[in-house]
C-alpha positions in Angstrom: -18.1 -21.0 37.3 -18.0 -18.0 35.2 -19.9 -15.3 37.6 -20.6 -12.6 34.7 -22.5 -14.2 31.8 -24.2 -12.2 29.1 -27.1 -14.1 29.3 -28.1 -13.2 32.5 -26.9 -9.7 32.5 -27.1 -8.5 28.3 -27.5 -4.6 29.6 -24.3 -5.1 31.7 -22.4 -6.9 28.6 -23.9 -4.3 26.3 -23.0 -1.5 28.3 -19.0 -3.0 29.0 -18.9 -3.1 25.1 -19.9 0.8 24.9 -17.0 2.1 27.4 -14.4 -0.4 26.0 -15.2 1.0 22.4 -15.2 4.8 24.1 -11.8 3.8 25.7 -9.8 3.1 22.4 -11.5 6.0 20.5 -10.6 8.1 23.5 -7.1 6.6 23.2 -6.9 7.5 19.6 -8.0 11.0 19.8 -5.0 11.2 22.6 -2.2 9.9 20.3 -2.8 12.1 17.7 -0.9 15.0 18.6 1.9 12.4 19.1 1.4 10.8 15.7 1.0 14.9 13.7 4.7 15.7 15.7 6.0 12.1 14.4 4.6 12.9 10.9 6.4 16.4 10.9 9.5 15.0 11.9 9.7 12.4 9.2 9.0 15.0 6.6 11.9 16.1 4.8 14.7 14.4 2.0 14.0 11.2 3.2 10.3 10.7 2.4 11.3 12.1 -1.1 14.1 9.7 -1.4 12.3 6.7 0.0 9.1 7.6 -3.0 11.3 7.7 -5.4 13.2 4.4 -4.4 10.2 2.9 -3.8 8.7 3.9 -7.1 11.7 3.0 -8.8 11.8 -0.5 -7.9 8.4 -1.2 -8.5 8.8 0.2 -11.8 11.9 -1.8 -12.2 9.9 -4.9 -11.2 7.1 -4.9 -13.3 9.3 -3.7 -16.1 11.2 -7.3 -15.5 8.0 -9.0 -15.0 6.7 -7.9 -18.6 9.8 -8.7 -20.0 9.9 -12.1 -18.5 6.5 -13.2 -19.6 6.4 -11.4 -23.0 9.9 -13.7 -23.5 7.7 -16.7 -22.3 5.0 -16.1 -24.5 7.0 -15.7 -27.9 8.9 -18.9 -26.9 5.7 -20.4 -26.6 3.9 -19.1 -29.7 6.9 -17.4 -32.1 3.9 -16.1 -34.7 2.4 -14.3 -32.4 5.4 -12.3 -32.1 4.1 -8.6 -33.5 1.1 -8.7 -30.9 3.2 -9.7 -27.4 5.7 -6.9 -28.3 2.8 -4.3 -28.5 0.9 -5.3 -25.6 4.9 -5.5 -24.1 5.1 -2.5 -24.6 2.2 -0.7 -23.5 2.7 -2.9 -20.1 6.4 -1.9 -20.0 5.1 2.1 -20.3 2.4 2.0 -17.6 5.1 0.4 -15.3 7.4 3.5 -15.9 4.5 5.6 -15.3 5.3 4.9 -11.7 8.6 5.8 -11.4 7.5 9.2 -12.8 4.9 9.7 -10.5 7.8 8.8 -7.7 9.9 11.4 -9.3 7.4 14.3 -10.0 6.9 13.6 -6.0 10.5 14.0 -5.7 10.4 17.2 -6.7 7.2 18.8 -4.7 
């Protein structure tokens, strides 16, 4: 049989659950040195590259998704034409608006 049971001892359970929670938050506040030095090593050209490649292909995906449904829709419905280009538009802009924010990150 199980010799330690909550039931019988809830000030000993509660009081293992209070140093196992001060152990990991001790743990953390140890790593973080290690974490800062492996944060300023990374910096550099490749985080800028990596945003910017990162933002590009998202922009190129929803660009493609946009397209691909706007197509769907006018084969669909062909009057409604005028209206899927706008809001095809506007979709295919905000999209884009990504991959500027990648590259204006590029640059700082």
């Amino acid at each position: 049989m199980n010799e330690f049971c909550c039931r019988d001892h809830p000030s000993e359970w509660a009081a293992t659950k209070r140093n196992k929670k001060k152990s990991i938050n001790i743990m953390t506040i140890e790593m973080m040195p290690m974490m800062a030095a492996a944060a300023e090593a990374a910096t550099g050209i490749f985080n800028a590259n990596f945003t910017l490649g990162v933002a590009g292909a998202g922009a190129g995906i929803g660009v493609g998704l946009t397209g691909m449904a706007a197509a769907g829709a006018v084969g669909r419905n062909p009057t409604a034409f005028g209206k899927i280009l706008t809001i095809a538009i506007i979709g295919m802009a905000l999209a884009e608006a990504i991959a500027i924010y990648g590259l204006v990150s590029f640059f700082l």
